[in-house]
ROKOL-155444 format. One line per 4 residues: number of its first residue (from 1); their letters; for each residue x, y, z of C-alpha. Coordinates in steps of 0.2 Angstrom, whole numbers, plus 5000, padded with zeros to 4 digits. Layout:
N
NUM	a	X Y Z ~ ...
END
This chain:
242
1	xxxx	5176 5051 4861 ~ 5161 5044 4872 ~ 5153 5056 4884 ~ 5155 5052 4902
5	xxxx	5137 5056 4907 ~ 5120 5062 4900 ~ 5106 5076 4904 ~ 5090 5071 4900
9	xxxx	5079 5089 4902 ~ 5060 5086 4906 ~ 5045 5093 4911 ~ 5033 5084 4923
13	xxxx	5019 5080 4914 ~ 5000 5082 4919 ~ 5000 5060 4915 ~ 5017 5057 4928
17	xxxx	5009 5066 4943 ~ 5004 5057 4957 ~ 4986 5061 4971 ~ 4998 5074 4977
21	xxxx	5003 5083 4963 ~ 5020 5078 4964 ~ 5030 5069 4950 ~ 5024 5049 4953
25	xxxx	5038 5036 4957 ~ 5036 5025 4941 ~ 5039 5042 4931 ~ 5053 5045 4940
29	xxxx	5059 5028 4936 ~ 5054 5030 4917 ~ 5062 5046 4916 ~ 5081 5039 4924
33	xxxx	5078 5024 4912 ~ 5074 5035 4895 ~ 5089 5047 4900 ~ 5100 5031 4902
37	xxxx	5093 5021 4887 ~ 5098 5038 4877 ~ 5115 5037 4886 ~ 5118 5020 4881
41	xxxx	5114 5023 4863 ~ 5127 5037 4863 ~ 5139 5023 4870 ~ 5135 5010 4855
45	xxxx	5128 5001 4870 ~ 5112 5005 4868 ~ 5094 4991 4865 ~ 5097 4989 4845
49	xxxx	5118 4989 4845 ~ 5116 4976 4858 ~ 5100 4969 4851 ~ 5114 4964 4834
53	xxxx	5122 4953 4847 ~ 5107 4945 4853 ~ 5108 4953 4869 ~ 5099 4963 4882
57	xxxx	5099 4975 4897 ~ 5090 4966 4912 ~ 5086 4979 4926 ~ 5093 4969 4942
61	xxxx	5093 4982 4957 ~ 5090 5002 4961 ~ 5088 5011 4975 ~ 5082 5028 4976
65	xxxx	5086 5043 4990 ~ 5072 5058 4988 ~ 5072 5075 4996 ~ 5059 5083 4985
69	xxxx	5051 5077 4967 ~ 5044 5090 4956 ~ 5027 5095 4954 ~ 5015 5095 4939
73	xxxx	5022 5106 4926 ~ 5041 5109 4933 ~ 5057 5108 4923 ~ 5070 5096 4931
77	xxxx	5084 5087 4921 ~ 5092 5069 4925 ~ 5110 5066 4923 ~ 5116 5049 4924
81	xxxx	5135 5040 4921 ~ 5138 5025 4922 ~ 5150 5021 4939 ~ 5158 5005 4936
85	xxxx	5157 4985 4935 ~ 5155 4971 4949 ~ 5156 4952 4939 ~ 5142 4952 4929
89	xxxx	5134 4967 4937 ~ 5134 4986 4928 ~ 5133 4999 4939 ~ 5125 5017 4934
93	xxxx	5120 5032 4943 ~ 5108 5046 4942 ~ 5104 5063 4949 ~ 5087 5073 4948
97	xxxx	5092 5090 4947 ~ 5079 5106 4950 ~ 5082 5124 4949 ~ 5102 5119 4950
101	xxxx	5100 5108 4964 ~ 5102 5090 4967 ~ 5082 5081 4974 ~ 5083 5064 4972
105	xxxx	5098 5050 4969 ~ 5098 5033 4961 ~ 5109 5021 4960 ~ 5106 5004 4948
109	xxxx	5114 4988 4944 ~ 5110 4980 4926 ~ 5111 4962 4919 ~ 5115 4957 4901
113	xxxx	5107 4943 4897 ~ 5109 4931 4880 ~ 5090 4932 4872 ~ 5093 4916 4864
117	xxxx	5098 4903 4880 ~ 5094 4916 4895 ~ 5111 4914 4900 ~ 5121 4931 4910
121	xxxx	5134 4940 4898 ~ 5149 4945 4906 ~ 5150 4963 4904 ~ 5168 4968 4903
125	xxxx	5174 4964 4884 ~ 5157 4970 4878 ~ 5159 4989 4887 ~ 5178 4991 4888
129	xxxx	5178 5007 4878 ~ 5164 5013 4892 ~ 5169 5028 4902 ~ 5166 5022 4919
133	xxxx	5169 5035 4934 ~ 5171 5024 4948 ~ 5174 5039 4961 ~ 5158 5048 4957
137	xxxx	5143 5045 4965 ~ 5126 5050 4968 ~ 5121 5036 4981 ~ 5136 5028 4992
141	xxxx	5132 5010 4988 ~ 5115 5000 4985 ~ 5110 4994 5003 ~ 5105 4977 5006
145	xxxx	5087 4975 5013 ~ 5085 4978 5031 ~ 5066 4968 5032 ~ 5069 4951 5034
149	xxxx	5056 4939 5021 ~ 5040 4934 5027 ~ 5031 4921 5018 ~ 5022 4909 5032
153	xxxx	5008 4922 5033 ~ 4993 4925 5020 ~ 4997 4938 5006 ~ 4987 4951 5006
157	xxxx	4983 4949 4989 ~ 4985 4940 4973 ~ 4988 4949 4955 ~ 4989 4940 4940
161	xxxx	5000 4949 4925 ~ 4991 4954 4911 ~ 4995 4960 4893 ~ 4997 4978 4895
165	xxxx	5009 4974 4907 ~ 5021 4967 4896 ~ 5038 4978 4890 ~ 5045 4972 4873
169	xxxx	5054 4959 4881 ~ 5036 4951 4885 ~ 5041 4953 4905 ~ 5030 4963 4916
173	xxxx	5039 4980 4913 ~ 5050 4985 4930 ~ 5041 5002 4933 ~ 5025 4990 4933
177	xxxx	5032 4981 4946 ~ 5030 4997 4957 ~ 5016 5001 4953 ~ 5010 4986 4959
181	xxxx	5017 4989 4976 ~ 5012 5007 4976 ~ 4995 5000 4974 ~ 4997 4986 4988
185	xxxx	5003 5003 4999 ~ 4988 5011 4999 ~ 4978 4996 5008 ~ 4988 4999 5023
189	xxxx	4993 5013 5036 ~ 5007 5019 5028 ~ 4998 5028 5012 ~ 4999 5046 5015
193	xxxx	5016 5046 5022 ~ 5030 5052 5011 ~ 5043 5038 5004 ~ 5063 5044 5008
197	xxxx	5072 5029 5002 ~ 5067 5015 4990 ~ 5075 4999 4987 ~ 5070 4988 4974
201	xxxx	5078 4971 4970 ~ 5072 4960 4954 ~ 5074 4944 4956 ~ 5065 4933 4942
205	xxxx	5053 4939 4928 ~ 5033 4941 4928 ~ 5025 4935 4912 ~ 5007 4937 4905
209	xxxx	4998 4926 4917 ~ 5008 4923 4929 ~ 5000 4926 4948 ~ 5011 4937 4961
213	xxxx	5008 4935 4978 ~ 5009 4949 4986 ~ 5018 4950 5004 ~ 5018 4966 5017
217	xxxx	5031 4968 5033 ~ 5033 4982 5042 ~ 5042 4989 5057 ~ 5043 5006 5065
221	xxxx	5048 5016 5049 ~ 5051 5004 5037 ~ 5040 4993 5025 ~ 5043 4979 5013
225	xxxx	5031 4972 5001 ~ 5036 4958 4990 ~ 5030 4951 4976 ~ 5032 4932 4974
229	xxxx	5029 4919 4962 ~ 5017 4902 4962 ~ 5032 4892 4967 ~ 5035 4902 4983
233	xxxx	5049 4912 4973 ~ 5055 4930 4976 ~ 5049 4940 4959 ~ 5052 4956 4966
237	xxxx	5057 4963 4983 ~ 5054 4982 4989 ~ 5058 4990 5005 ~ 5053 5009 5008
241	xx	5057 5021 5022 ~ 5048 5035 5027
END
């Protein structure tokens, strides 16, 4: 029988804190991804049973609530179950739990994707022995963006992706992508201040060389920085609040 969910237990690393001392937000992201990769492989739908198929997870969209995030050299633990499917969208949640209490939610939605044409999989065949929990929950539902896209101004920079960007997929990795915005951030006003919700949407792949323009909109509590493609194409969107 297939587990319904999965603790990963950790220890925030000297390497995963941020200028605060506090548990950065790419770890946070790596640490929800390695606890549902291990989750997935307990499923027979983890990267090498689907790699037999010629297919591959695609990270699509996640959103993050945070109360508190734990500091350099704290035990937390990250469960994570997977909540249910919408078309070609899988949908898994996560909670990070400290000292038996619930700090931060996440919620994600997850793409397979053919590695030979690029084509979407429909999930449902592939994960029907997958013990969904459709009632349970740690985040209601992923919120659409609230910032409206504004690309008529200059970007207030330009960052071109470079080899150890790359995940194995040879796609800038998705906790990269943060990093990148986090970076981007820390030019403007809003640096010091502590992030309450994130939203990240991916909307088409980085690759070695490829140049993201990146885009910042703001309004009273709320900032979006996106980063876009050559072309003028959305690559990855994130809006925070504070």
């Amino acid at each position: 029988m297939y587990p319904n969910d999965h603790s990963l237990s950790c220890k925030a690393a000297s390497y995963d804190m941020n200028p605060a001392g506090q548990l950065s937000l790419p770890a946070l992201l790596r640490y929800y991804q390695q606890s549902a990769h291990e989750h997935a492989n307990l499923l027979d739908i983890g990267f090498k049973d689907l790699a037999q198929k010629n297919i591959y997870w695609v990270l699509s969209a996640l959103f993050v609530e945070i109360e508190t995030l734990p500091a350099f050299d704290q035990h937390f633990d990250m469960l994570t179950w997977p909540r249910h499917i919408e078309g070609l969208l899988t949908c898994r949640d996560a909670q990070l739990i400290q000292d038996q209490k619930t700090v931060a939610r996440l919620t994600s939605k997850w793409l397979m994707v053919n590695a030979a044409n690029k084509r979407l999989v429909r999930p449902q065949e592939l994960l029907k022995g997958v013990p969904f929990s459709a009632d349970r929950h740690a985040v209601k539902e992923l919120p659409p963006m609230q910032l409206k896209a504004n690309y008529d101004q200059n970007p207030m920079e330009v960052r071109s992706a470079r080899f150890s960007d790359l995940d194995v997929n040879r796609h800038v990795n998705n906790t990269r992508y943060l990093e990148w915005i986090l970076d981007a951030l820390h030019q403007t006003h809003w640096a010091n201040r502590d992030i309450k919700t994130l939203n990240l949407q991916y909307s088409r792949e980085f690759k070695e060389h490829d140049q993201a323009h990146i885009f910042f909109m703001e309004d009273e509590n709320r900032v979006r920085i996106d980063l876009v493609h050559t072309q003028g194409k959305t690559g990855v969107a994130c809006e925070m609040s504070f």
